[in-house]
Structures are given as structure tokens and as C-alpha cells.
Biopython code that builds the backbone (N, CA, C, O; Angstrom):
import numpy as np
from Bio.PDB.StructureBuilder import StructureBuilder

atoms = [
    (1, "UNK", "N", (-5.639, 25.217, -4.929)),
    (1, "UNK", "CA", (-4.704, 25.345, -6.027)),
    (1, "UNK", "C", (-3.587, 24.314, -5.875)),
    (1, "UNK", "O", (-2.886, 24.215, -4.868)),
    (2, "UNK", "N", (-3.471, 23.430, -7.150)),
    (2, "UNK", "CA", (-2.509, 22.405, -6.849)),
    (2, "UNK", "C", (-0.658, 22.838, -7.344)),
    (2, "UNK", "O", (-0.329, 23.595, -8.258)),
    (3, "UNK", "N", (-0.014, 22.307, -6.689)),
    (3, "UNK", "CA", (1.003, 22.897, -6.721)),
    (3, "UNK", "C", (2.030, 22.080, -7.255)),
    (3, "UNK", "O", (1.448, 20.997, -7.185)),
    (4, "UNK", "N", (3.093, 21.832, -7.718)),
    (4, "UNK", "CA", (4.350, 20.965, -7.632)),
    (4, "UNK", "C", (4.853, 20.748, -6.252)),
    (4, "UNK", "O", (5.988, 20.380, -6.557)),
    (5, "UNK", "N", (4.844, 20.730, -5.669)),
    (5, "UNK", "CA", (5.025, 20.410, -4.380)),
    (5, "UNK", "C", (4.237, 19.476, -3.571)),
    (5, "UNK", "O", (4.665, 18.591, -2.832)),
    (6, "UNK", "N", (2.758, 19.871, -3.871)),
    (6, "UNK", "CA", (1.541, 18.996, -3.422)),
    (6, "UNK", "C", (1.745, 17.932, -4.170)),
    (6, "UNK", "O", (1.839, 16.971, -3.407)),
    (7, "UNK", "N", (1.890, 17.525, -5.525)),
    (7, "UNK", "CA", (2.281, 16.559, -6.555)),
    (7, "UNK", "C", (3.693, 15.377, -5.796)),
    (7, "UNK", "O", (3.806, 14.165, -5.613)),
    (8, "UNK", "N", (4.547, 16.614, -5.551)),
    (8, "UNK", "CA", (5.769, 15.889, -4.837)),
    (8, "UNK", "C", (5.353, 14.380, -4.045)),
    (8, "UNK", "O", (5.610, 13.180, -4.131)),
    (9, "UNK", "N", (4.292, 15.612, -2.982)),
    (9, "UNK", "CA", (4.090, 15.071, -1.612)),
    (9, "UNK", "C", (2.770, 13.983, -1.683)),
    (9, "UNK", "O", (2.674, 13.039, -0.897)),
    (10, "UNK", "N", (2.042, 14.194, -2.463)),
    (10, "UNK", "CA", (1.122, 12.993, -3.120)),
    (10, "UNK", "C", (1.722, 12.178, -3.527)),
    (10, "UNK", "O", (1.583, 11.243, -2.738)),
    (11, "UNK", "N", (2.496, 11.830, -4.487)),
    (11, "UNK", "CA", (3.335, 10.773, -5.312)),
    (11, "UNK", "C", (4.322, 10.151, -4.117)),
    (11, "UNK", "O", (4.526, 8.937, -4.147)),
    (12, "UNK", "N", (4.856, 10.846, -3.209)),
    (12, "UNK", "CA", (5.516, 9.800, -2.133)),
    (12, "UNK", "C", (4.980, 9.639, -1.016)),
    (12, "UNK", "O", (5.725, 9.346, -0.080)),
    (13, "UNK", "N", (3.707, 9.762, -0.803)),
    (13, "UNK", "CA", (2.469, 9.146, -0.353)),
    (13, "UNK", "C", (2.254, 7.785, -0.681)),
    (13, "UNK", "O", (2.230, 6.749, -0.016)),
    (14, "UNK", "N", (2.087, 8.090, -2.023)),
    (14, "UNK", "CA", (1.295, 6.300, -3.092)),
    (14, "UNK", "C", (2.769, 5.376, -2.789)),
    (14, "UNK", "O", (2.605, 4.158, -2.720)),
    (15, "UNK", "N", (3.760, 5.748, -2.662)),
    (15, "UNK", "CA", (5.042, 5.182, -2.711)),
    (15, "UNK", "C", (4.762, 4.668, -1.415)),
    (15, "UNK", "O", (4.283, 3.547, -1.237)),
    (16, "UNK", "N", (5.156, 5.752, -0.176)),
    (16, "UNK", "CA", (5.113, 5.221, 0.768)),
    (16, "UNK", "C", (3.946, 3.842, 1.437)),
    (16, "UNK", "O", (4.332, 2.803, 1.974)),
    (17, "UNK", "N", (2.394, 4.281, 1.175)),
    (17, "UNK", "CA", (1.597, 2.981, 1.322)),
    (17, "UNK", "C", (2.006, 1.570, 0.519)),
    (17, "UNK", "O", (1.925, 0.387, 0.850)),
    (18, "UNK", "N", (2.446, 2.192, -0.600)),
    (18, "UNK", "CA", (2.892, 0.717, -1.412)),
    (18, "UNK", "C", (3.789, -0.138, -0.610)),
    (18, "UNK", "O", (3.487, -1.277, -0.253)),
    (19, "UNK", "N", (5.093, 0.554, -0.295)),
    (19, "UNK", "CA", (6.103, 0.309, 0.550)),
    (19, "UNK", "C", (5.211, -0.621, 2.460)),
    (19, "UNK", "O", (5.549, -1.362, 3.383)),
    (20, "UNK", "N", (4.442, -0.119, 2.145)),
    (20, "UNK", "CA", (3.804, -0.442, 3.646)),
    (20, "UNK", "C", (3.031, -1.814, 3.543)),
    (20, "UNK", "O", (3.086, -2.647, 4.447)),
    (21, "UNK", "N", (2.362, -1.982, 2.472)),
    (21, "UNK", "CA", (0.844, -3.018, 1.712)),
    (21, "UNK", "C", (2.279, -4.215, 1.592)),
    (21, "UNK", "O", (2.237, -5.304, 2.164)),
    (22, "UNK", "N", (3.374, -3.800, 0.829)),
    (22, "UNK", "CA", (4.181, -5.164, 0.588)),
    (22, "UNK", "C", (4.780, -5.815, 2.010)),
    (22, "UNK", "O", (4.948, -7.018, 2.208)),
    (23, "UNK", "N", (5.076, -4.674, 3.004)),
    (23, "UNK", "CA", (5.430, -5.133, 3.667)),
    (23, "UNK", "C", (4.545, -5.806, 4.813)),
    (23, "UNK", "O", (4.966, -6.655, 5.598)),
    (24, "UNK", "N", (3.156, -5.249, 4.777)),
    (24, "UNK", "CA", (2.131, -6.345, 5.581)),
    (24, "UNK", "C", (1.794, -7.664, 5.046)),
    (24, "UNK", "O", (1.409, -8.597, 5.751)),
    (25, "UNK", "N", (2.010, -7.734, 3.292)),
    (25, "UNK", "CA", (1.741, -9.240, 3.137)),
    (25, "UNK", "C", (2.880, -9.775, 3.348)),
    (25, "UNK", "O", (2.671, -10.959, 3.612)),
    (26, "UNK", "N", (4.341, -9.469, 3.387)),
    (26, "UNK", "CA", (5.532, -9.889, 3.955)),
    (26, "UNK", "C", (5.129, -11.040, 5.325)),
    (26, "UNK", "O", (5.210, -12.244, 5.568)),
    (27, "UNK", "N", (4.667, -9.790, 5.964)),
    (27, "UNK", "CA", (4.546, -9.944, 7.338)),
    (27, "UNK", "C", (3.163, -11.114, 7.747)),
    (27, "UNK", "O", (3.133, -11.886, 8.705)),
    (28, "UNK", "N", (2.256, -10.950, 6.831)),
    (28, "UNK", "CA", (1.595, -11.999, 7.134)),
    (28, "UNK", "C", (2.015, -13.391, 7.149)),
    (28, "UNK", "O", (1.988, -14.252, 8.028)),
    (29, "UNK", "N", (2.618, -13.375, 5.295)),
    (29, "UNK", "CA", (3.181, -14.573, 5.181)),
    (29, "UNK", "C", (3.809, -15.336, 6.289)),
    (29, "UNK", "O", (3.495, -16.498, 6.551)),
    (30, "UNK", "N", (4.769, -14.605, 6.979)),
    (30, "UNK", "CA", (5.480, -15.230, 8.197)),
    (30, "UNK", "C", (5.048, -15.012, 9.440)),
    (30, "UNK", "O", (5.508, -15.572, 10.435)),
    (31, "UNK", "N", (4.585, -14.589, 9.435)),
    (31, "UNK", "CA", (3.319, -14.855, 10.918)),
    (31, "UNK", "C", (2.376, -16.382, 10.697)),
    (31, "UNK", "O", (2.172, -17.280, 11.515)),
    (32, "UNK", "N", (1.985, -16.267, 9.461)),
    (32, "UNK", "CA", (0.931, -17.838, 8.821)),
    (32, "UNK", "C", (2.179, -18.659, 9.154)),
    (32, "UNK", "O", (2.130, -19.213, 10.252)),
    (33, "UNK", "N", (3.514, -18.889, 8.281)),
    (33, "UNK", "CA", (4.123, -19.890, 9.022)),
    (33, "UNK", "C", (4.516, -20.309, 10.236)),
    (33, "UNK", "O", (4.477, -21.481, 10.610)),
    (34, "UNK", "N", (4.995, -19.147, 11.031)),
    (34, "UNK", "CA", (4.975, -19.343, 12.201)),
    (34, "UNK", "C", (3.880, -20.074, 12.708)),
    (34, "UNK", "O", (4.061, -21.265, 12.959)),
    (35, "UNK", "N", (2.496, -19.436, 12.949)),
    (35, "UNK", "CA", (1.804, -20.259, 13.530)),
    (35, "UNK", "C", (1.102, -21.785, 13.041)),
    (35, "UNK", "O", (0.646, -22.726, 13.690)),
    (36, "UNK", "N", (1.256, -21.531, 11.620)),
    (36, "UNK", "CA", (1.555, -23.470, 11.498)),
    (36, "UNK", "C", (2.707, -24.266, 11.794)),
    (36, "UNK", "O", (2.541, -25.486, 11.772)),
    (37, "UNK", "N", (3.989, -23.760, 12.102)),
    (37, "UNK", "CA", (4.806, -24.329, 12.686)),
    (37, "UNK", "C", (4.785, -25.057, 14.434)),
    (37, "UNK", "O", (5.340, -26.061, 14.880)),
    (38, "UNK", "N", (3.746, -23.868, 15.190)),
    (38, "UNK", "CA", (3.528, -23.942, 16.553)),
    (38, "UNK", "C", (2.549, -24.846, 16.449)),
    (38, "UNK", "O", (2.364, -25.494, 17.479)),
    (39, "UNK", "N", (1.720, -25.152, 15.349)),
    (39, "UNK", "CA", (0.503, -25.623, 15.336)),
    (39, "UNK", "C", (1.227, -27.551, 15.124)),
    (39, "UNK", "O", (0.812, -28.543, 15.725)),
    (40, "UNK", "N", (2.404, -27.487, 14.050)),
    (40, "UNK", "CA", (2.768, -28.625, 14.064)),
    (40, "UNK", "C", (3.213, -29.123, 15.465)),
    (40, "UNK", "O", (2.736, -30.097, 16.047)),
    (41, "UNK", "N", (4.219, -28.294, 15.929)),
    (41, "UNK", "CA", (5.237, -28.836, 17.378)),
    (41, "UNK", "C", (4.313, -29.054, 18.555)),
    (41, "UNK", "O", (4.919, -29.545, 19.508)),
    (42, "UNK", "N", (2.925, -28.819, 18.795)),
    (42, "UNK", "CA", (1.906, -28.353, 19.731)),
    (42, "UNK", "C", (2.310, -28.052, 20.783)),
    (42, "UNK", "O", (2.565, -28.629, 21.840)),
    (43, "UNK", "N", (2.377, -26.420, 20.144)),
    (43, "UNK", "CA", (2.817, -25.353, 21.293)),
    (43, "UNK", "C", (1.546, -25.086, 22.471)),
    (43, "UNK", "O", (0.369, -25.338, 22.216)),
    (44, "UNK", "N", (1.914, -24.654, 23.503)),
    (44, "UNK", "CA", (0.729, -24.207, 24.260)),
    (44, "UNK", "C", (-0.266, -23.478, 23.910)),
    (44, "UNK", "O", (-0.091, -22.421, 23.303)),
    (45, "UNK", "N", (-1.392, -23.905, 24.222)),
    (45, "UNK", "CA", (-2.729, -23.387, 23.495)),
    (45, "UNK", "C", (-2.377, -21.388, 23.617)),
    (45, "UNK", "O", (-2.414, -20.512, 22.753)),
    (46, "UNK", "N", (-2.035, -21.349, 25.232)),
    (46, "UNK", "CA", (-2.327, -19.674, 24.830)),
    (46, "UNK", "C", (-1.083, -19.245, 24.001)),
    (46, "UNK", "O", (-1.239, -18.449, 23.075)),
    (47, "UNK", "N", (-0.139, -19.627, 24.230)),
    (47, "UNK", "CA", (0.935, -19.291, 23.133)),
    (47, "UNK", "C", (0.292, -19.303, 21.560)),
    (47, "UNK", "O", (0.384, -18.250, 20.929)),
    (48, "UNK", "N", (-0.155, -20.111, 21.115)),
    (48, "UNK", "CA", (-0.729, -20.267, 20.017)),
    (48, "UNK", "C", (-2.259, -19.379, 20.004)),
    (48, "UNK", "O", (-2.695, -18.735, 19.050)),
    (49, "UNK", "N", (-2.756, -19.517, 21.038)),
    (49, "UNK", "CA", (-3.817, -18.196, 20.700)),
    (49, "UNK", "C", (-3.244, -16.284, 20.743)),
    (49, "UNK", "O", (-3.660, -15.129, 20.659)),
    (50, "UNK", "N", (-2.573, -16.744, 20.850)),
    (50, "UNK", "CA", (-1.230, -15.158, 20.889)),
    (50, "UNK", "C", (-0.922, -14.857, 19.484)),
    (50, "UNK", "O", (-1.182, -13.877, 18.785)),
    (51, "UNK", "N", (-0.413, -15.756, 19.296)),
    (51, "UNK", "CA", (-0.053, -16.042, 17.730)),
    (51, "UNK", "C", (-1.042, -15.839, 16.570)),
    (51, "UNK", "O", (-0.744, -15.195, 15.564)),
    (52, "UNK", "N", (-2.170, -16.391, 16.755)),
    (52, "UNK", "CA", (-3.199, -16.194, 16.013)),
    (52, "UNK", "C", (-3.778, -14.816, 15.637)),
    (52, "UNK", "O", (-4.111, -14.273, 14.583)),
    (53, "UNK", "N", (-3.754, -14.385, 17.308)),
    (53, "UNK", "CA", (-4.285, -13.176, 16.800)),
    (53, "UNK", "C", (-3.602, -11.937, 16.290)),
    (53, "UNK", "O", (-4.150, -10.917, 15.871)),
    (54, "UNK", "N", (-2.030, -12.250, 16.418)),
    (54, "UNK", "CA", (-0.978, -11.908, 15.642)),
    (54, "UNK", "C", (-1.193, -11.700, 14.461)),
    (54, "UNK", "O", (-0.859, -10.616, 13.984)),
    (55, "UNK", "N", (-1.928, -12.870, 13.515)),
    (55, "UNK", "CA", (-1.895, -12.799, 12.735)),
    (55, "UNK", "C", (-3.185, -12.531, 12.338)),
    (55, "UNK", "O", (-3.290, -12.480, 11.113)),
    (56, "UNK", "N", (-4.265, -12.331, 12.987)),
    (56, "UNK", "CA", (-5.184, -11.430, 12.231)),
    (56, "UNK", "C", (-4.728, -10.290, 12.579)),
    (56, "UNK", "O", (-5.251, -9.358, 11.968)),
    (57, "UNK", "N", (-4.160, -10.086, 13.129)),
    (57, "UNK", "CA", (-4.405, -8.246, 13.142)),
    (57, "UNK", "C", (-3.177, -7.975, 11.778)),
    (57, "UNK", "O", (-3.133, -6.909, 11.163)),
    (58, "UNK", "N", (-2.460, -8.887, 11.554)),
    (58, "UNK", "CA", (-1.805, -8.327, 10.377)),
    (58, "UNK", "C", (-2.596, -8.482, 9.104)),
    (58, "UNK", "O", (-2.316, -7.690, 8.204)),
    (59, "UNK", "N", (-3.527, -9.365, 8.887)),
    (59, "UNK", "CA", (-4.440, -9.239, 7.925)),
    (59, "UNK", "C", (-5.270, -8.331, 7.971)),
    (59, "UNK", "O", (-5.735, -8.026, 6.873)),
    (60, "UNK", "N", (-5.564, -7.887, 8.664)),
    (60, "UNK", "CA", (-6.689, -6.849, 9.241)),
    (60, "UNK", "C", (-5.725, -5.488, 8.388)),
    (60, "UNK", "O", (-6.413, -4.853, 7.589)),
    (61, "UNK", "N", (-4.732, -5.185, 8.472)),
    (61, "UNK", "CA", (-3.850, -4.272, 8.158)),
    (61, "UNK", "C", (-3.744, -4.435, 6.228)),
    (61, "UNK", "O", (-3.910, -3.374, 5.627)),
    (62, "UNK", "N", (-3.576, -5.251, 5.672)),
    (62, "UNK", "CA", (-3.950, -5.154, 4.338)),
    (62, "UNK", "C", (-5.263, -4.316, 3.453)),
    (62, "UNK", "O", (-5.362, -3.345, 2.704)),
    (63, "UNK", "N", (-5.998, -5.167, 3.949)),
    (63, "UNK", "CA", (-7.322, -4.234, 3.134)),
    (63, "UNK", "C", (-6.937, -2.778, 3.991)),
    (63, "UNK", "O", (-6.836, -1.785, 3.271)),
    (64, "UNK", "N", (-6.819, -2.671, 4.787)),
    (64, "UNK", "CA", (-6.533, -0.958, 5.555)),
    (64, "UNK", "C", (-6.204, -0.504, 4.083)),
    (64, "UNK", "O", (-6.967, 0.142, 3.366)),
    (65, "UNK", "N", (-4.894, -0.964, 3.736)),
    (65, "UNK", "CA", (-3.759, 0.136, 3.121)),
    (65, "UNK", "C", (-4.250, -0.126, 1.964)),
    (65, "UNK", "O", (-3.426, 0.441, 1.246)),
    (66, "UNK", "N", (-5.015, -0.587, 1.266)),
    (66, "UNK", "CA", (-5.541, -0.770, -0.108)),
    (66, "UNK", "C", (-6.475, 0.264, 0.154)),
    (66, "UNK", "O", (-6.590, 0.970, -0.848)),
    (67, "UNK", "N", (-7.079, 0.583, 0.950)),
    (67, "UNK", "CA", (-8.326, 1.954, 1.269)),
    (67, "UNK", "C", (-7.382, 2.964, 1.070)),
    (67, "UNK", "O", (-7.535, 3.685, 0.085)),
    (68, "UNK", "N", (-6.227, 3.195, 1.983)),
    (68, "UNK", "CA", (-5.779, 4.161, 2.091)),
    (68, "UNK", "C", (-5.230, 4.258, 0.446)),
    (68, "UNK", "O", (-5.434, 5.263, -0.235)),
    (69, "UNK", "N", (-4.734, 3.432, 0.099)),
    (69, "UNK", "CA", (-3.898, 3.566, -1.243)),
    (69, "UNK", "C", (-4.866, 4.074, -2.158)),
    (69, "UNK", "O", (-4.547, 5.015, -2.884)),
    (70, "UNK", "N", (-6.026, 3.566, -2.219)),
    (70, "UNK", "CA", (-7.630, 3.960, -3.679)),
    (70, "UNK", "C", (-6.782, 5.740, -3.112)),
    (70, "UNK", "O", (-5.909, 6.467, -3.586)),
    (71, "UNK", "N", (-7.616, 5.767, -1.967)),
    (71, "UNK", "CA", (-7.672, 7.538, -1.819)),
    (71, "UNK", "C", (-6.405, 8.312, -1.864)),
    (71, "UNK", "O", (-6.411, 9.542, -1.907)),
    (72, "UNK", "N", (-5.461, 7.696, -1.856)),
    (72, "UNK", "CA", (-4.132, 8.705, -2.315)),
    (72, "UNK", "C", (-3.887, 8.319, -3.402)),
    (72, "UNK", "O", (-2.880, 8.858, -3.861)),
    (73, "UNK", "N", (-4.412, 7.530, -4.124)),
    (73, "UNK", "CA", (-3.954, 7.455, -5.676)),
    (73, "UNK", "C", (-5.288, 8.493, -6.456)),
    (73, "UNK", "O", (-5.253, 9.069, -7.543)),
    (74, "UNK", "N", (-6.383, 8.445, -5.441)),
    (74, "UNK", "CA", (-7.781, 9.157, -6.089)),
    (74, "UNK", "C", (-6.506, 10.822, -6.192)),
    (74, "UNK", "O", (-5.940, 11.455, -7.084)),
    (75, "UNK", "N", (-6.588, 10.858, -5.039)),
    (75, "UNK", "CA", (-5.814, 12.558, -4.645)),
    (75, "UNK", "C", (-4.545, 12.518, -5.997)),
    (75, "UNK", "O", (-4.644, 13.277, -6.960)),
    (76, "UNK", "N", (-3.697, 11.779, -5.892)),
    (76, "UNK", "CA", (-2.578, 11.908, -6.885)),
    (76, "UNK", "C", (-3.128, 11.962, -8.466)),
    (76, "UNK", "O", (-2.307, 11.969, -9.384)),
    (77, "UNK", "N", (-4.027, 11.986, -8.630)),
    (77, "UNK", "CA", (-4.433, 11.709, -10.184)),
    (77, "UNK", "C", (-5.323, 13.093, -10.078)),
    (77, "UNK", "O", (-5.421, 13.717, -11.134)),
    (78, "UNK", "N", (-5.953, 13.616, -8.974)),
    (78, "UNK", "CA", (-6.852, 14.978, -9.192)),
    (78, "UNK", "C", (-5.567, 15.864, -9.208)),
    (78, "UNK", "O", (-5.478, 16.562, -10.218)),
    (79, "UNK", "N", (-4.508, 15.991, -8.263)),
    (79, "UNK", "CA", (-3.959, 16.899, -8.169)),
    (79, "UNK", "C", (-2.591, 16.919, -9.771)),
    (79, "UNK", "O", (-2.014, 17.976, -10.023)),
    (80, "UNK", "N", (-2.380, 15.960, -10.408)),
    (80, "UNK", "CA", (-1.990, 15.747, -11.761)),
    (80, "UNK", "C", (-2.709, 16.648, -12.829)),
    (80, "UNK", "O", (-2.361, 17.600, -13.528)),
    (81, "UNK", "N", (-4.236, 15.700, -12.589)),
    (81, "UNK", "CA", (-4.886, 16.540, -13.648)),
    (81, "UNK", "C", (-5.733, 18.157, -13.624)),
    (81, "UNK", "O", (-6.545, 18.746, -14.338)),
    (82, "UNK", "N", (-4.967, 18.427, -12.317)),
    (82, "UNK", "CA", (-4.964, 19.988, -11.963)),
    (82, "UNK", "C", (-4.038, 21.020, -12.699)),
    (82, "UNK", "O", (-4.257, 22.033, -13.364)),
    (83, "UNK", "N", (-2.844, 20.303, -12.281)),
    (83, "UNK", "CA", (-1.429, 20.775, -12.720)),
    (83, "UNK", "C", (-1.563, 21.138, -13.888)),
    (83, "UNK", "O", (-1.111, 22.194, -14.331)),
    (84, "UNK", "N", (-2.428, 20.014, -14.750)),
    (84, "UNK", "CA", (-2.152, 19.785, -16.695)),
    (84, "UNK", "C", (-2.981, 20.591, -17.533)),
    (84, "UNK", "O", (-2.910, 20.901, -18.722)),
    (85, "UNK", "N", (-4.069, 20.946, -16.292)),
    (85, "UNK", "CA", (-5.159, 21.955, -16.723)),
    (85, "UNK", "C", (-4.263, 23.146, -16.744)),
    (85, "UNK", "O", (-4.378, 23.893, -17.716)),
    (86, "UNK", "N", (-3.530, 23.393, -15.972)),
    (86, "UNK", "CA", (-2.900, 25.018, -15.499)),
    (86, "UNK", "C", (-1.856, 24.987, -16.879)),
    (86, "UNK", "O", (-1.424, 26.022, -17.386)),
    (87, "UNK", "N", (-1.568, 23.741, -17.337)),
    (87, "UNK", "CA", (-0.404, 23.809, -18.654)),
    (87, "UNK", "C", (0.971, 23.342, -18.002)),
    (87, "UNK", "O", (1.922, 23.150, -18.760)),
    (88, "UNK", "N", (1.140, 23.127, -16.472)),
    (88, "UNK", "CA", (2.130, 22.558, -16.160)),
    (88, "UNK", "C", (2.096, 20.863, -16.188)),
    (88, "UNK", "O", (1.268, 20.121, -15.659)),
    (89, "UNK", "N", (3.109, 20.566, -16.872)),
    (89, "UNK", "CA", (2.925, 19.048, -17.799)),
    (89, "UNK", "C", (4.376, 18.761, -17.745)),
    (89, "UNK", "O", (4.532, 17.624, -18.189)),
    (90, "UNK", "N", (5.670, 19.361, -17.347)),
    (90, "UNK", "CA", (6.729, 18.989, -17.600)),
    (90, "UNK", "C", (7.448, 18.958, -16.425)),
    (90, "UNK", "O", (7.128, 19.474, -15.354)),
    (91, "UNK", "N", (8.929, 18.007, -16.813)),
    (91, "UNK", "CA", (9.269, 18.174, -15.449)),
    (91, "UNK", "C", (9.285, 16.885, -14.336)),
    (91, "UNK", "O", (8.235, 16.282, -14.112)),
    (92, "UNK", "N", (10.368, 16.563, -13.755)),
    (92, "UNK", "CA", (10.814, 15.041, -13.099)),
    (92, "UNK", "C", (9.605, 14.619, -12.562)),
    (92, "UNK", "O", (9.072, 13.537, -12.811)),
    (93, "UNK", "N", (9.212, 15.412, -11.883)),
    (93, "UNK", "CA", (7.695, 15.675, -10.442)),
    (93, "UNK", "C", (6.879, 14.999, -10.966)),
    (93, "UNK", "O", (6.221, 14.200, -10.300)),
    (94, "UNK", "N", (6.671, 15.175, -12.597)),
    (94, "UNK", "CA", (5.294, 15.122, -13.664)),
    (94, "UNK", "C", (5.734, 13.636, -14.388)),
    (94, "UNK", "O", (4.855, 12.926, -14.877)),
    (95, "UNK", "N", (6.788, 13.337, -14.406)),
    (95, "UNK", "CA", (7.047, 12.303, -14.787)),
    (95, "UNK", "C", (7.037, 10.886, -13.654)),
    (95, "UNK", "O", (6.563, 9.792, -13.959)),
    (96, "UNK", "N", (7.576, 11.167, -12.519)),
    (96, "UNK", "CA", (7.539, 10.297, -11.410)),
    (96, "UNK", "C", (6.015, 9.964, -10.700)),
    (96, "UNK", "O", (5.611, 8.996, -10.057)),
    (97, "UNK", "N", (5.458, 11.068, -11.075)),
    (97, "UNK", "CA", (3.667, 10.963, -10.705)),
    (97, "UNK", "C", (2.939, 10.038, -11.540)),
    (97, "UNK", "O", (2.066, 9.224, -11.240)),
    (98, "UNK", "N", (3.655, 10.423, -13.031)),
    (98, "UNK", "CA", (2.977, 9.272, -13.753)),
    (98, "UNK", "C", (3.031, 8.119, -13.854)),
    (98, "UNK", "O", (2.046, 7.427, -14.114)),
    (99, "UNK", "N", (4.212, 7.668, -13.665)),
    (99, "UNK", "CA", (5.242, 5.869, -13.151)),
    (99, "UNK", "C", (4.221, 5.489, -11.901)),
    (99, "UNK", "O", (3.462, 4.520, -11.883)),
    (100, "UNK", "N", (4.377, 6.432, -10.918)),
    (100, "UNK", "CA", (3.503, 5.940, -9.900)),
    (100, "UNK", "C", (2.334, 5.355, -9.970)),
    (100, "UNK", "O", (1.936, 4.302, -9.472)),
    (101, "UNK", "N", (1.645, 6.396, -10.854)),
    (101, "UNK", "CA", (0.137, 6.027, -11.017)),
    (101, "UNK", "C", (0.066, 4.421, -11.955)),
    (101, "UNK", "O", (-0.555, 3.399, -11.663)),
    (102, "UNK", "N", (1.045, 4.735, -13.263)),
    (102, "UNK", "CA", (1.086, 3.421, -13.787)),
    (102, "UNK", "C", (1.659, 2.224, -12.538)),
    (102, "UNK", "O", (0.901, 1.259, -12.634)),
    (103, "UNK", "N", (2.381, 2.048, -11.777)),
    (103, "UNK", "CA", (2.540, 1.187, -10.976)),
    (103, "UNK", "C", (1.714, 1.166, -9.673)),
    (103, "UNK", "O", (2.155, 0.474, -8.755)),
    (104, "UNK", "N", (0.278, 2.019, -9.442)),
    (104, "UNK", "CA", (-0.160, 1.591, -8.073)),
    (104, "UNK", "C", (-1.625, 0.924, -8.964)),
    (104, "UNK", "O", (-2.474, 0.266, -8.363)),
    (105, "UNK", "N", (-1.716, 1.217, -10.398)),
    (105, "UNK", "CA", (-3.019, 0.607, -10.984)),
    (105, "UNK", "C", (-2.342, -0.707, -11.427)),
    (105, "UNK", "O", (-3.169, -1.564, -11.114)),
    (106, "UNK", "N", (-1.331, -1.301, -11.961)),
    (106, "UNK", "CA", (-0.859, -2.968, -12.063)),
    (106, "UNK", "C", (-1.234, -3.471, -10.954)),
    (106, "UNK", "O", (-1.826, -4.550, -10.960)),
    (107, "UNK", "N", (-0.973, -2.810, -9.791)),
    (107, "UNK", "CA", (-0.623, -3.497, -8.423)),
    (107, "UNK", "C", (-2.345, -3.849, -8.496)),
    (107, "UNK", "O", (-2.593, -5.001, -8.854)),
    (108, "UNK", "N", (-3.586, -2.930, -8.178)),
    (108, "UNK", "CA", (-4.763, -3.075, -8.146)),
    (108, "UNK", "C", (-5.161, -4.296, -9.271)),
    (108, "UNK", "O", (-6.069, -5.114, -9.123)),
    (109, "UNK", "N", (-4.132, -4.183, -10.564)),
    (109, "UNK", "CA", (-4.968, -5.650, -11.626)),
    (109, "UNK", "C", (-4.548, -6.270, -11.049)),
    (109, "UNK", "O", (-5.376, -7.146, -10.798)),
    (110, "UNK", "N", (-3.128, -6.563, -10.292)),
    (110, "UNK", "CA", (-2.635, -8.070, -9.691)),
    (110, "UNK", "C", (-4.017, -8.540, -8.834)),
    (110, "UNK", "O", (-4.709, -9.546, -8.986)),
    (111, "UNK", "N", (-4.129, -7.591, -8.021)),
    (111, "UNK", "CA", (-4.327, -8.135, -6.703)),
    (111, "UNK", "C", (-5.708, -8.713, -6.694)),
    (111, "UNK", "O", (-6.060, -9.662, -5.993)),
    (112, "UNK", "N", (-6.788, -7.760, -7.909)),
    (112, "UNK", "CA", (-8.172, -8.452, -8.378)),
    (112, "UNK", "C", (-8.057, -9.264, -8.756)),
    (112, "UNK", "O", (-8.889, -10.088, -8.376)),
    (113, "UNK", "N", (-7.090, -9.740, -9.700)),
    (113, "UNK", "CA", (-7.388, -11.018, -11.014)),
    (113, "UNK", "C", (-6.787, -11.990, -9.964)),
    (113, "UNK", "O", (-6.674, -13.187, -10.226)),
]
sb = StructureBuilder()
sb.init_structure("model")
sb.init_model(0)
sb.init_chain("A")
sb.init_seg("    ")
for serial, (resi, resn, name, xyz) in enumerate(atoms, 1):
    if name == "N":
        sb.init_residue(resn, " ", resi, " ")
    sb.init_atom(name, np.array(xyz, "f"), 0.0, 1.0, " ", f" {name:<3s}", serial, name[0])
structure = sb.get_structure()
């Protein structure tokens, strides 16, 4: 049985991964410069193999949170259209769930096209 509360806690779920996905391509970005910077100055090989793998593992961390994000946006849209079945449709909870959902599906057209 879905609840307003479960809704709450779903919707700052999708928030929170979003919050997480921007901040790993953040983080890639400047990890990639960094290590073309070391790559210009020719830093020591293992220093620079340090670095590297720095930065896969932060790529490695993107597609993660796009998995995680499908399935808490899957969950946030069942537990919505739970609520709407029961006739509960109103209400900040019901409104902030829906912003969400409209802003974690843009994010999915950005990131395909």
C-alpha cells in the first residue's frame, strides 16, 4: 500500500541520485583535466597511472547512477500512480513528485540525444 510518505521518500530519492549523476560528471570532467595536464608536464608514469585509474573509476560511477536513477524513477511513477488510483491526487508531495518526474525524464532526453 503506497503511502504519502513512501511518495515523500521516493521523490527525494530521484533528487538525491540526480544530485549525485551531476556531481560524478563534475568530477570526471576534472579528473580528465587533471590527467591531461600531468600528461602535458610528463609527470611520472606511476603518478599518472594513479590518475588514470582515478578516472575510470569515476566514469565507471556514471552509468551506475543512471541504473540506479531508471529504477527509482520506475518506483516513483508506480508509487504516484498508486496514490491516484486510491483518489489521492492533491497536495505539495503530489505536486513535487510530478516536477521530479518531469525533470529526471529531460535529463534521460539530454543525455540520449
Amino acid at each position: 500500500m503506497a503511502t504519502v510518505r513512501n511518495l515523500k521518500i521516493k521523490t527525494s530519492t530521484c533528487k538525491r541520485i540526480v544530485k549525485e549523476l551531476h556531481s560524478y560528471e563534475k568530477e570526471v570532467e576534472r579528473e580528465a583535466a587533471k590527467t591531461a595536464d600531468m600528461k602535458e608536464k610528463g609527470a611520472d608514469p606511476y603518478d599518472l597511472k594513479q590518475q588514470e585509474n582515478v578516472l575510470a573509476e569515476s566514469r565507471m560511477m556514471v552509468p551506475d547512477c543512471h541504473k540506479r536513477l531508471e529504477g527509482s524513477l520506475a518506483d516513483l511513477k508506480a508509487t504516484l500512480a498508486e496514490l491516484e488510483e486510491a483518489n489521492e491526487k492533491e497536495g505539495p508531495e503530489f505536486e513535487d513528485a510530478r516536477s521530479t518526474i518531469t525533470e529526471v525524464e529531460k535529463l534521460f532526453q539530454t543525455t540520449e540525444a
